[in-house]
N, CA, C and O atoms as a Maestro MAE file, in Angstrom:
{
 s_m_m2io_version
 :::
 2.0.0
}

f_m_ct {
 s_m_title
 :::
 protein
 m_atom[292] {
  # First column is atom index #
  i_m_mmod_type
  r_m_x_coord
  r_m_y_coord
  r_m_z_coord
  i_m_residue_number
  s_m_chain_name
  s_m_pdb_residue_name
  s_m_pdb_atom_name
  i_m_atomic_number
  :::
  1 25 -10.485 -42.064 41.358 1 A "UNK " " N  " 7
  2 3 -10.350 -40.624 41.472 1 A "UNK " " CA " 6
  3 2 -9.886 -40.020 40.149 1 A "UNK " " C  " 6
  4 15 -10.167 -38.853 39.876 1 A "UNK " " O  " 8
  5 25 -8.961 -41.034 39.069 2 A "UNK " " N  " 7
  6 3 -8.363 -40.586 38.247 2 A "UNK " " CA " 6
  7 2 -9.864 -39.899 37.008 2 A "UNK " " C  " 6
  8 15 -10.097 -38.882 36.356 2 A "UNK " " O  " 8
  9 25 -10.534 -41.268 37.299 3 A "UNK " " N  " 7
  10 3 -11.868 -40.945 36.332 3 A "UNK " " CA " 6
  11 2 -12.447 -39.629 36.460 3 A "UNK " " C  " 6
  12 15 -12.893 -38.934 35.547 3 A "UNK " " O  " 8
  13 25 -12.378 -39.290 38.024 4 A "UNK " " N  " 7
  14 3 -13.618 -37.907 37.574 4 A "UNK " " CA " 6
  15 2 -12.718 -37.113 37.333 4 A "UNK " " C  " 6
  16 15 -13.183 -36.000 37.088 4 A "UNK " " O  " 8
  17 25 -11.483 -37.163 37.280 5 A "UNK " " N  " 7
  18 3 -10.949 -35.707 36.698 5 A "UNK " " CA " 6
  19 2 -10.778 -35.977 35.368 5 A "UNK " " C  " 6
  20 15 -10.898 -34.864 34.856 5 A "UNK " " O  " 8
  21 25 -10.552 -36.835 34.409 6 A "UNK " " N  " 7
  22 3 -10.882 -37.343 33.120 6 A "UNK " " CA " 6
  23 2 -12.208 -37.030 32.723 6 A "UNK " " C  " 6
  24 15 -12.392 -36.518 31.619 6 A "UNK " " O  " 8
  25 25 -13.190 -37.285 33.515 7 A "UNK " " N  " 7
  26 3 -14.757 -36.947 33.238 7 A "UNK " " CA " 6
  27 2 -14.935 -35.573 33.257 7 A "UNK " " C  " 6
  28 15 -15.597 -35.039 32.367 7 A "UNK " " O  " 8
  29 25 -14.118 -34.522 34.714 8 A "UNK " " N  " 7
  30 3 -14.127 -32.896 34.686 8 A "UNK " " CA " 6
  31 2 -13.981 -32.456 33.182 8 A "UNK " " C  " 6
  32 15 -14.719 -31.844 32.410 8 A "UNK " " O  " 8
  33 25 -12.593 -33.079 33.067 9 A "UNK " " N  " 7
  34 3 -12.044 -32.169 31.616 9 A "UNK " " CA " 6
  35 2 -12.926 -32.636 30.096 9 A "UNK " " C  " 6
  36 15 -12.863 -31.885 29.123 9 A "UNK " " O  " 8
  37 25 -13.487 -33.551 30.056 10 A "UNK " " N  " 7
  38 3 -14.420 -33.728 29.450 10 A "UNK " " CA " 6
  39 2 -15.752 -33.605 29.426 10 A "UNK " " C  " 6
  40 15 -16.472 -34.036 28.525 10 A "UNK " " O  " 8
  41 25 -16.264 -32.775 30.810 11 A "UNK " " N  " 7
  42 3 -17.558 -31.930 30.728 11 A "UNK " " CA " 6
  43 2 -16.872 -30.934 30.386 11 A "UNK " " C  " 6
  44 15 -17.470 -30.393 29.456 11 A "UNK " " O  " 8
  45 25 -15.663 -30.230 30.698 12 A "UNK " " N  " 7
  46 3 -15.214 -28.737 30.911 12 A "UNK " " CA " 6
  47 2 -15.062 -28.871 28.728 12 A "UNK " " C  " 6
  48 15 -15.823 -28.045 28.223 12 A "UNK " " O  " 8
  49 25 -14.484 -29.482 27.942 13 A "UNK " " N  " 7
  50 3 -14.602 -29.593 26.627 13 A "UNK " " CA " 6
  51 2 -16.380 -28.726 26.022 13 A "UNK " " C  " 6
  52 15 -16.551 -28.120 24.964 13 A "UNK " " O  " 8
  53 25 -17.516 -29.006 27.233 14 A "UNK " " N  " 7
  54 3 -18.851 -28.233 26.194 14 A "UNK " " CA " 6
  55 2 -18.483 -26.848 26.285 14 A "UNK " " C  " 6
  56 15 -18.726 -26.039 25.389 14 A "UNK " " O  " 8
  57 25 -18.007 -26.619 27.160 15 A "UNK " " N  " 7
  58 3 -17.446 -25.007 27.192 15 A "UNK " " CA " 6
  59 2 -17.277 -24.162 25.504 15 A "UNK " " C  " 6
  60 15 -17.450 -23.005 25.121 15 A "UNK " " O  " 8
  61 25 -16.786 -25.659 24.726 16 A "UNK " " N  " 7
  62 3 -15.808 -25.152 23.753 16 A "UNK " " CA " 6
  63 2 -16.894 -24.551 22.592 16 A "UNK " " C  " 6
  64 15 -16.731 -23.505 21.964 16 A "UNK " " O  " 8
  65 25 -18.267 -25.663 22.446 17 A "UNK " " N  " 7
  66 3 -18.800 -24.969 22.034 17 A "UNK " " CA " 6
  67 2 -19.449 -24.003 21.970 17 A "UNK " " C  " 6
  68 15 -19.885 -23.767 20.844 17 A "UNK " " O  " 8
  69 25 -19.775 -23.129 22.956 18 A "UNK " " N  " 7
  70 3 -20.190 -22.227 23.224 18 A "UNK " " CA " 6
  71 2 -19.606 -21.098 22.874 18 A "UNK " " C  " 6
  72 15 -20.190 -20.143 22.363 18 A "UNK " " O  " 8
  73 25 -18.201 -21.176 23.186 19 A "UNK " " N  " 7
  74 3 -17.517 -20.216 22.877 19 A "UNK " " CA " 6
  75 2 -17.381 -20.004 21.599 19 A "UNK " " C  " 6
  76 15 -17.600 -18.853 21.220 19 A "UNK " " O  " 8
  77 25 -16.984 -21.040 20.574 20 A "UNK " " N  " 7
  78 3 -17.409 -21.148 19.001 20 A "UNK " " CA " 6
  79 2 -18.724 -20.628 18.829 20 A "UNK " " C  " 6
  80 15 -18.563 -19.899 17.851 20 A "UNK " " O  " 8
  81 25 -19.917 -20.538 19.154 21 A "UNK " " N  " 7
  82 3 -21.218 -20.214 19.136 21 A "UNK " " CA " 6
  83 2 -21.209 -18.783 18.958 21 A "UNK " " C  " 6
  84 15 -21.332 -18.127 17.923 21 A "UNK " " O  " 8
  85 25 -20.985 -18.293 20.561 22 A "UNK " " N  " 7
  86 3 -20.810 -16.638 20.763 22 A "UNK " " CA " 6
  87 2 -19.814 -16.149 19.936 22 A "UNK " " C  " 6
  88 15 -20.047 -15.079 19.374 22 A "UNK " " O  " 8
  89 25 -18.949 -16.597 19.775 23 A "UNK " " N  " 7
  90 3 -18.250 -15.997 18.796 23 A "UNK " " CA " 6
  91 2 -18.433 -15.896 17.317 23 A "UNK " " C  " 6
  92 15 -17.746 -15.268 16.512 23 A "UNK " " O  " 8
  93 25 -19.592 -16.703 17.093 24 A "UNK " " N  " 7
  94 3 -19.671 -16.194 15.371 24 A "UNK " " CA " 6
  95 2 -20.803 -15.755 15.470 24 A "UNK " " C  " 6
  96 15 -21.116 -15.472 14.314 24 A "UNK " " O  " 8
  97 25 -22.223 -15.340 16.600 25 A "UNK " " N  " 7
  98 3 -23.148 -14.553 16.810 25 A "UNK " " CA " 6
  99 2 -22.760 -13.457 17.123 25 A "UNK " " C  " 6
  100 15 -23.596 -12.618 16.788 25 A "UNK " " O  " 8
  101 25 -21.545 -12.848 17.804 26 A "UNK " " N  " 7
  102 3 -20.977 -11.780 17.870 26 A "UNK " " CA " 6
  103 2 -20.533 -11.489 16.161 26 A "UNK " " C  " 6
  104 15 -21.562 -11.109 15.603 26 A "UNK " " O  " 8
  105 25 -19.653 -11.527 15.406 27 A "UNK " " N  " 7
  106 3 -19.308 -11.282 14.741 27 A "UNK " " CA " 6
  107 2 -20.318 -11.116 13.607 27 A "UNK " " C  " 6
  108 15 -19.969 -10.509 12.595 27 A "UNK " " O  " 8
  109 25 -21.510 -11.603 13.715 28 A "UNK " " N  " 7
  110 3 -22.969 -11.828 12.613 28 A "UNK " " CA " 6
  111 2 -23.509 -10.351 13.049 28 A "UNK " " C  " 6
  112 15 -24.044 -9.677 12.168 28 A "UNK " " O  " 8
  113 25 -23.399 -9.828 14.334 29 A "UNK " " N  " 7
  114 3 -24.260 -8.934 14.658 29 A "UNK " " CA " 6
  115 2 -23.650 -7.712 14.401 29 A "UNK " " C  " 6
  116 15 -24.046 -6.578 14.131 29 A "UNK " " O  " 8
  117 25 -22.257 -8.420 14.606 30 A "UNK " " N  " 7
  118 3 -21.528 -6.757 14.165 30 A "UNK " " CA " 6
  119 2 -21.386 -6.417 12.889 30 A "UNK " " C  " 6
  120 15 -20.799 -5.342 12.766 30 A "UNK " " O  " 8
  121 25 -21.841 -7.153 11.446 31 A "UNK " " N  " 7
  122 3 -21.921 -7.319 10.511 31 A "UNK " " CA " 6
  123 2 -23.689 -6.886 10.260 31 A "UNK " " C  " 6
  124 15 -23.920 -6.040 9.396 31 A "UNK " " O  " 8
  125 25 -24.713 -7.415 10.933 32 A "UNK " " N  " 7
  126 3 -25.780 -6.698 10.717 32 A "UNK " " CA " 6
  127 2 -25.844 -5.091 11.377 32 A "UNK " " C  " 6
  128 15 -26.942 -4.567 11.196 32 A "UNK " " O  " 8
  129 25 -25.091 -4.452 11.926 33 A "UNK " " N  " 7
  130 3 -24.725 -3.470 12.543 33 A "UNK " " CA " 6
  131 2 -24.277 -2.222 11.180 33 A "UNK " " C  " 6
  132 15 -24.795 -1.135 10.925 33 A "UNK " " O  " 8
  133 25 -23.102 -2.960 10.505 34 A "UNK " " N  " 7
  134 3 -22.536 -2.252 9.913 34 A "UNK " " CA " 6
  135 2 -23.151 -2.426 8.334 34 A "UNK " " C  " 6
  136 15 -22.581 -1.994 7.332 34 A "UNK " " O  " 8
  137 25 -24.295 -3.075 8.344 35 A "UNK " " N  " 7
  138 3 -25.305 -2.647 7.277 35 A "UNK " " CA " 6
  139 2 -26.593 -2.042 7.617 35 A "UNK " " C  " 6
  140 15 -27.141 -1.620 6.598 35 A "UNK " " O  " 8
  141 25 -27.379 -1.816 8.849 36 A "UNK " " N  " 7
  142 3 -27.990 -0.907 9.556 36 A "UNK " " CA " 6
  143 2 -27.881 -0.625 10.467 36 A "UNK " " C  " 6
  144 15 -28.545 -1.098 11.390 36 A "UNK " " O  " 8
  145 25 -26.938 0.329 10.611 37 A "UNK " " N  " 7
  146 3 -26.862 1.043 11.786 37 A "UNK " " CA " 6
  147 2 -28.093 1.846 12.495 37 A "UNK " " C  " 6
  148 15 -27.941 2.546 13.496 37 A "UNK " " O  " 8
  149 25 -29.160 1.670 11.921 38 A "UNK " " N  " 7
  150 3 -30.292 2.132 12.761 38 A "UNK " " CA " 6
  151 2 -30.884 0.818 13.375 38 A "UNK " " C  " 6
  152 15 -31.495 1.123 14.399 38 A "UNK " " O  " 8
  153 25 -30.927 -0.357 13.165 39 A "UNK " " N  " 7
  154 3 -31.127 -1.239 14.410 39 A "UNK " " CA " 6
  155 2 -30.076 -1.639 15.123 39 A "UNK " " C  " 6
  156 15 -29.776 -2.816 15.325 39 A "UNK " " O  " 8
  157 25 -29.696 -1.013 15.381 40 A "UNK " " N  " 7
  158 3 -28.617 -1.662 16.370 40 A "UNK " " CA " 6
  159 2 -29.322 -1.660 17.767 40 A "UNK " " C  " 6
  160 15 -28.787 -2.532 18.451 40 A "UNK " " O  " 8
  161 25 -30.184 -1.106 18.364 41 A "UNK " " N  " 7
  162 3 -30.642 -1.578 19.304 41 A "UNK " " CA " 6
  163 2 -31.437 -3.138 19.903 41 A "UNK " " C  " 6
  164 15 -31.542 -3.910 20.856 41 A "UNK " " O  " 8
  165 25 -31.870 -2.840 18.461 42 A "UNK " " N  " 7
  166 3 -32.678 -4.575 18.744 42 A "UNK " " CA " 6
  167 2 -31.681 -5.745 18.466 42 A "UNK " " C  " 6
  168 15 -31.717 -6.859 18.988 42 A "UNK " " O  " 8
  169 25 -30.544 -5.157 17.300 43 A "UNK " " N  " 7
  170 3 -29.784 -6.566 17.253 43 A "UNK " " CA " 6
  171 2 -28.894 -6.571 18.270 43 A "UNK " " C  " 6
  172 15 -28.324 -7.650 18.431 43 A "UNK " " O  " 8
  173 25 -28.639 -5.808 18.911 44 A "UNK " " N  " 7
  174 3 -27.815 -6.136 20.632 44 A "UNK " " CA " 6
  175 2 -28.984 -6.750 21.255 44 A "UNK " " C  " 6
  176 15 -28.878 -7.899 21.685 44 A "UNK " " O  " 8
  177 25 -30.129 -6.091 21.357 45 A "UNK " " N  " 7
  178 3 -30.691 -7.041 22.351 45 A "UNK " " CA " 6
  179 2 -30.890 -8.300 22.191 45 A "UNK " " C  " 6
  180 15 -30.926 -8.989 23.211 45 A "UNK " " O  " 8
  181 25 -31.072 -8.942 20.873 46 A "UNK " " N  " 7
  182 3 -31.086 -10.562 20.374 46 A "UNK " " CA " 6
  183 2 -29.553 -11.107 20.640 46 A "UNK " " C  " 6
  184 15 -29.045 -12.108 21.146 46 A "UNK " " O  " 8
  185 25 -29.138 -9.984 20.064 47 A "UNK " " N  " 7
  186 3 -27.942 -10.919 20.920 47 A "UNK " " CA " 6
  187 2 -26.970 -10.954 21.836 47 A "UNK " " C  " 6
  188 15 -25.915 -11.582 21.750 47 A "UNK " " O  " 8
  189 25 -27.419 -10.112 22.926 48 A "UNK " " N  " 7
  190 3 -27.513 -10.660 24.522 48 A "UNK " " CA " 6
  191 2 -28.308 -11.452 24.420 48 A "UNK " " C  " 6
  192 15 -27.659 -12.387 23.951 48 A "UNK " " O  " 8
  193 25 -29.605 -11.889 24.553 49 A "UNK " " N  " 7
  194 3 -30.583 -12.778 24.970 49 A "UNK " " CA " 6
  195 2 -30.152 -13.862 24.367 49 A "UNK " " C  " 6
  196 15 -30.119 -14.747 25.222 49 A "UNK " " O  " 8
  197 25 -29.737 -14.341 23.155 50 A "UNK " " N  " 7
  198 3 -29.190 -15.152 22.768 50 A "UNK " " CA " 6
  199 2 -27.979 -15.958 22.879 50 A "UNK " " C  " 6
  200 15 -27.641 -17.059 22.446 50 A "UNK " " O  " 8
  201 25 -27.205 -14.675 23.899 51 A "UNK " " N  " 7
  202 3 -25.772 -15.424 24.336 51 A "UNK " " CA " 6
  203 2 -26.035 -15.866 25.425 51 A "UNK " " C  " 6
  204 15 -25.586 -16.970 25.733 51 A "UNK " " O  " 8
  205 25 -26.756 -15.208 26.229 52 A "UNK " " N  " 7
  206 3 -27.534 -15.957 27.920 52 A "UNK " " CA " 6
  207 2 -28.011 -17.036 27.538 52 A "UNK " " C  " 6
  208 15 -27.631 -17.999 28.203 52 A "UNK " " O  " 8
  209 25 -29.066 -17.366 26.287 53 A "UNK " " N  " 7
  210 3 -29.487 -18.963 26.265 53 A "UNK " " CA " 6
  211 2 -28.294 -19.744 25.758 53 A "UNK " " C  " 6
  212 15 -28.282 -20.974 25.723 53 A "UNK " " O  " 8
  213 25 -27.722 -19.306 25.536 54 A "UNK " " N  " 7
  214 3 -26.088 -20.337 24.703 54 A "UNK " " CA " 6
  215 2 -25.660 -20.638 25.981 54 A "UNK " " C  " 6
  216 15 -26.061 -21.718 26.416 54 A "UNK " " O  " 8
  217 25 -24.864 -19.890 26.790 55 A "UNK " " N  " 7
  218 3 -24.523 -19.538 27.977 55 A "UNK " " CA " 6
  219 2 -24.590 -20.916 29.008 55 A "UNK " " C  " 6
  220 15 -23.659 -21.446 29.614 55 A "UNK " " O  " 8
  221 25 -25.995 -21.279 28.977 56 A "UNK " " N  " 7
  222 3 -26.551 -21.997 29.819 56 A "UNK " " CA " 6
  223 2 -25.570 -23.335 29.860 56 A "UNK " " C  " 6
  224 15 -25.107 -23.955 30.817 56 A "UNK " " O  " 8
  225 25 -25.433 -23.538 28.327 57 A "UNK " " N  " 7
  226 3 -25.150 -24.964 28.263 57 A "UNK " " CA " 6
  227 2 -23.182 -24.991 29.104 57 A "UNK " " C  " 6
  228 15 -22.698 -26.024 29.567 57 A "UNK " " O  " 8
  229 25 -22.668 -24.055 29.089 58 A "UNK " " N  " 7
  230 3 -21.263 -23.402 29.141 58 A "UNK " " CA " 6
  231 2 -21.746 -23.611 30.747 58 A "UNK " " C  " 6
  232 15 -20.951 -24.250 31.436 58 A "UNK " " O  " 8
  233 25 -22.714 -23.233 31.262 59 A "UNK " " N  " 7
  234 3 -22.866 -23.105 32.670 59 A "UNK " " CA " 6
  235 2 -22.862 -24.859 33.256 59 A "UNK " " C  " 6
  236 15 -22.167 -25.397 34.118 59 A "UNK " " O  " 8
  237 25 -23.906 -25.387 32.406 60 A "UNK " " N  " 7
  238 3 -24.310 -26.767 33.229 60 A "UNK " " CA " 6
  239 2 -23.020 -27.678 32.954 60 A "UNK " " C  " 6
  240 15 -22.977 -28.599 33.769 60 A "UNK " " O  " 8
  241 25 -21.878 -27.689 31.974 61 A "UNK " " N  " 7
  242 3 -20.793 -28.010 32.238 61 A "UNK " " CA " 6
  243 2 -20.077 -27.775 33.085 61 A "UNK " " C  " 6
  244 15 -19.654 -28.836 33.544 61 A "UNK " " O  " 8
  245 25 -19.515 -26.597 33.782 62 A "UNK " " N  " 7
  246 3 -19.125 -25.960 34.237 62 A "UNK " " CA " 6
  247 2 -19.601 -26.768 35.664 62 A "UNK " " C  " 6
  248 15 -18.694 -27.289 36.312 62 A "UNK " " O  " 8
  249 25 -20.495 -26.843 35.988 63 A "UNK " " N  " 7
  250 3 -21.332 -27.221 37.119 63 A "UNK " " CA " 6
  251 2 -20.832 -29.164 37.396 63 A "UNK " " C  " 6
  252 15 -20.310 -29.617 38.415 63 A "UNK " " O  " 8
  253 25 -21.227 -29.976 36.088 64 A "UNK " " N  " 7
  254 3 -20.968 -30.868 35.864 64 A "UNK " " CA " 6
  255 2 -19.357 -31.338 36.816 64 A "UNK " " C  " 6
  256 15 -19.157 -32.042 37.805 64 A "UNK " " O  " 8
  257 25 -18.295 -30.386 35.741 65 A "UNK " " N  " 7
  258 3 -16.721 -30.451 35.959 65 A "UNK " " CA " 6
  259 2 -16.746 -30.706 37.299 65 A "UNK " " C  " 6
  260 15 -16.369 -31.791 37.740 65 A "UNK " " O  " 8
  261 25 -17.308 -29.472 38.273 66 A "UNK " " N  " 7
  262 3 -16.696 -28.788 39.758 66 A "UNK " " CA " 6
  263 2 -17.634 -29.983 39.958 66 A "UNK " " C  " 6
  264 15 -17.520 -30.132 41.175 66 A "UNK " " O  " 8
  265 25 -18.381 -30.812 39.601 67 A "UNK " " N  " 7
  266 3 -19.131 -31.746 40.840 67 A "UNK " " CA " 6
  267 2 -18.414 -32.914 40.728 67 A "UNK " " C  " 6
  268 15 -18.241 -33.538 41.774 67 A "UNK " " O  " 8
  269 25 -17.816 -33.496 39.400 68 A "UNK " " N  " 7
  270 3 -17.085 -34.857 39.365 68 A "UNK " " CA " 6
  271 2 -15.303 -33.812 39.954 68 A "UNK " " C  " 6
  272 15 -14.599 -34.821 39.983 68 A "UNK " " O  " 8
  273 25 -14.920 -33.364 40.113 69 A "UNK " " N  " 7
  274 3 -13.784 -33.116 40.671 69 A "UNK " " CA " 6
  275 2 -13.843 -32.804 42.458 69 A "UNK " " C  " 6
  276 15 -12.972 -33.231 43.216 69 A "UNK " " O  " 8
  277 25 -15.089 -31.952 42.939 70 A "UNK " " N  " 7
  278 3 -15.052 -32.314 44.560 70 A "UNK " " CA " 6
  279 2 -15.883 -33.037 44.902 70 A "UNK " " C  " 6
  280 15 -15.644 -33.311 46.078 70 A "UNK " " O  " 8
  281 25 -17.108 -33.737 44.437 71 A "UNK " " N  " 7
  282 3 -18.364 -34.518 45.308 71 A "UNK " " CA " 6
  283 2 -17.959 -36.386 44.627 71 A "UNK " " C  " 6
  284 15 -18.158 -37.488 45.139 71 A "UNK " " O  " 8
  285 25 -17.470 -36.055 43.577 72 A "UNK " " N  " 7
  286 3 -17.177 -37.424 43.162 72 A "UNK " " CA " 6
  287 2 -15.991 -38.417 43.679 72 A "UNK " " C  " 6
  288 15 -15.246 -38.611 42.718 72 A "UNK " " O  " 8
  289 25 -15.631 -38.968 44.583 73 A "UNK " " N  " 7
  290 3 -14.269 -39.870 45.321 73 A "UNK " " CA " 6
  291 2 -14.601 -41.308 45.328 73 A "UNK " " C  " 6
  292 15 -13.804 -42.123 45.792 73 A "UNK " " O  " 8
  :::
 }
 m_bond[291] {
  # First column is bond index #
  i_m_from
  i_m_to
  i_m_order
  :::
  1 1 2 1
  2 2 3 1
  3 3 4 2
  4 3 5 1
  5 5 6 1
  6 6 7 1
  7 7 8 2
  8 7 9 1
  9 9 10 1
  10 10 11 1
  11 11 12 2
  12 11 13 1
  13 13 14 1
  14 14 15 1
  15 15 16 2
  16 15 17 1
  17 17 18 1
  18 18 19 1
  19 19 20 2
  20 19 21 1
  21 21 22 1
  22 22 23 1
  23 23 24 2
  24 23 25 1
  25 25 26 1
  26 26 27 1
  27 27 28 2
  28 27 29 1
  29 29 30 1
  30 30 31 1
  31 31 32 2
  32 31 33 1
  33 33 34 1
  34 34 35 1
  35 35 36 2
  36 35 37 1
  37 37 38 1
  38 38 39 1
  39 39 40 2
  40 39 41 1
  41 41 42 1
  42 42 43 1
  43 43 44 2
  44 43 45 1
  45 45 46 1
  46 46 47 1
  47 47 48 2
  48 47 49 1
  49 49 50 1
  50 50 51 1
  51 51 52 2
  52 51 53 1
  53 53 54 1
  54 54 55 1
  55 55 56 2
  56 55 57 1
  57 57 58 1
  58 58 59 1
  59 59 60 2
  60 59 61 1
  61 61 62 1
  62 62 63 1
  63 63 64 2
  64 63 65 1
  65 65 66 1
  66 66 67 1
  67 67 68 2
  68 67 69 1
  69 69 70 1
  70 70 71 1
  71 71 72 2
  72 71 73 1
  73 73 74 1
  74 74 75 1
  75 75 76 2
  76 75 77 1
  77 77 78 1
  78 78 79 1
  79 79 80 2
  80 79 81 1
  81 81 82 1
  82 82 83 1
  83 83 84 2
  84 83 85 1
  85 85 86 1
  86 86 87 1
  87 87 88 2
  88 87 89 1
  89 89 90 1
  90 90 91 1
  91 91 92 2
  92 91 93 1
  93 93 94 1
  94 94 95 1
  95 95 96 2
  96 95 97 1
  97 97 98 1
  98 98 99 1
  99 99 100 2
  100 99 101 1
  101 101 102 1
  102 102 103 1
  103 103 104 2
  104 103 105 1
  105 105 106 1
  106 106 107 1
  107 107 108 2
  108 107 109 1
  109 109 110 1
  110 110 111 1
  111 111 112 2
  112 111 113 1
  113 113 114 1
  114 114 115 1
  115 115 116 2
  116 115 117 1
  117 117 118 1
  118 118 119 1
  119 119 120 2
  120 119 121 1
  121 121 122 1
  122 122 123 1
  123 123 124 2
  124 123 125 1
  125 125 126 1
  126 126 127 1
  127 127 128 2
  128 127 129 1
  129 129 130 1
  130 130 131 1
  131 131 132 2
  132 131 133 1
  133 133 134 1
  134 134 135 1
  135 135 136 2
  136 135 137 1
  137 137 138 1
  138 138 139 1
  139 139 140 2
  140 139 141 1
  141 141 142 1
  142 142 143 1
  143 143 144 2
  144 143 145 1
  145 145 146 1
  146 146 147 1
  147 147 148 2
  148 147 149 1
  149 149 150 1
  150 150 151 1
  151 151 152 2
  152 151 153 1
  153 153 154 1
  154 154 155 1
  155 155 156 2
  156 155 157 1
  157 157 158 1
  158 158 159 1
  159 159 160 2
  160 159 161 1
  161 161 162 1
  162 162 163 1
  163 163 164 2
  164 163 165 1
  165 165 166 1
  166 166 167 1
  167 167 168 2
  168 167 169 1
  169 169 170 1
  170 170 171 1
  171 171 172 2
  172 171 173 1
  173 173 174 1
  174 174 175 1
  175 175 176 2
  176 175 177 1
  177 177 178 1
  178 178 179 1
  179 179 180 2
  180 179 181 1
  181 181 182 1
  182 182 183 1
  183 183 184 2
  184 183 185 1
  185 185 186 1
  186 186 187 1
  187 187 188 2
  188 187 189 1
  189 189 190 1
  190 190 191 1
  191 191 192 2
  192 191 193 1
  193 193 194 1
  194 194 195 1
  195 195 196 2
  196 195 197 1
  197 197 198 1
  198 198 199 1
  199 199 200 2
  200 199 201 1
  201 201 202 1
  202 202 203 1
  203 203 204 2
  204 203 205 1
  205 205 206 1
  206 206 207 1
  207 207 208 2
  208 207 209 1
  209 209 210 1
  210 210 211 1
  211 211 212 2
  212 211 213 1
  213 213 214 1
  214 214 215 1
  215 215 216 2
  216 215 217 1
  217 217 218 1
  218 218 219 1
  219 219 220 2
  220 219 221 1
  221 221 222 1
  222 222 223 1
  223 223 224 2
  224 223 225 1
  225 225 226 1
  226 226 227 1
  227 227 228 2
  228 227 229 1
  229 229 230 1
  230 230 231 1
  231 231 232 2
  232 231 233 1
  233 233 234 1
  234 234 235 1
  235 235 236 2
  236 235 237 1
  237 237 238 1
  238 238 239 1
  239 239 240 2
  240 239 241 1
  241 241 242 1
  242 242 243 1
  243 243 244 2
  244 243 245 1
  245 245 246 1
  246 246 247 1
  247 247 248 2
  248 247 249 1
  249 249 250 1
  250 250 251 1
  251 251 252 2
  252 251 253 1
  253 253 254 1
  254 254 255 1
  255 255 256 2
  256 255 257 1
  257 257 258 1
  258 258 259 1
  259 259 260 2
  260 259 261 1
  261 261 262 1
  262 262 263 1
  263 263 264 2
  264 263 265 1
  265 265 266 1
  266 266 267 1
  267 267 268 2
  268 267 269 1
  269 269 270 1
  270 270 271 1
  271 271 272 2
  272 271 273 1
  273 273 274 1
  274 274 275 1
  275 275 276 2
  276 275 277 1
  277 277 278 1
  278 278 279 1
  279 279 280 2
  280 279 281 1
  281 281 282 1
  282 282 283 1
  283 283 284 2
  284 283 285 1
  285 285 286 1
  286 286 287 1
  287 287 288 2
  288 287 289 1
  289 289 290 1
  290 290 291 1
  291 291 292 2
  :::
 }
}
């Protein structure tokens, strides 16, 4: 039992990159922002769409964790 919660917190760790990810695609966009402020529509939309595909991987961990902590005994 001890393992899958050792295994949770070590799927729950991909989280980390993601968050490192979105966070320097956020900060890139707000930087292409504040050198044209006339696209700012399209560079929000790349990057939403781009944080939803990052996202994913943050998700299937996430999924991973909660399955070795209740389905795994």
């Amino acid at each position: 039992m001890n393992g899958a919660f050792l295994g949770a917190g070590i799927a729950a760790l991909g989280t980390l990159g993601t968050a490192i990810g979105q966070g320097y695609a956020c900060g890139k966009a707000v930087e292409a922002v504040a050198r044209n402020p006339e696209a700012e529509s399209k560079i929000r939309t790349t990057l939403i769409v781009g944080d939803a595909i990052a996202e994913t991987s943050a998700i299937y961990a996430l999924i991973i964790a909660i399955l070795l902590i209740f389905v795994a005994k």
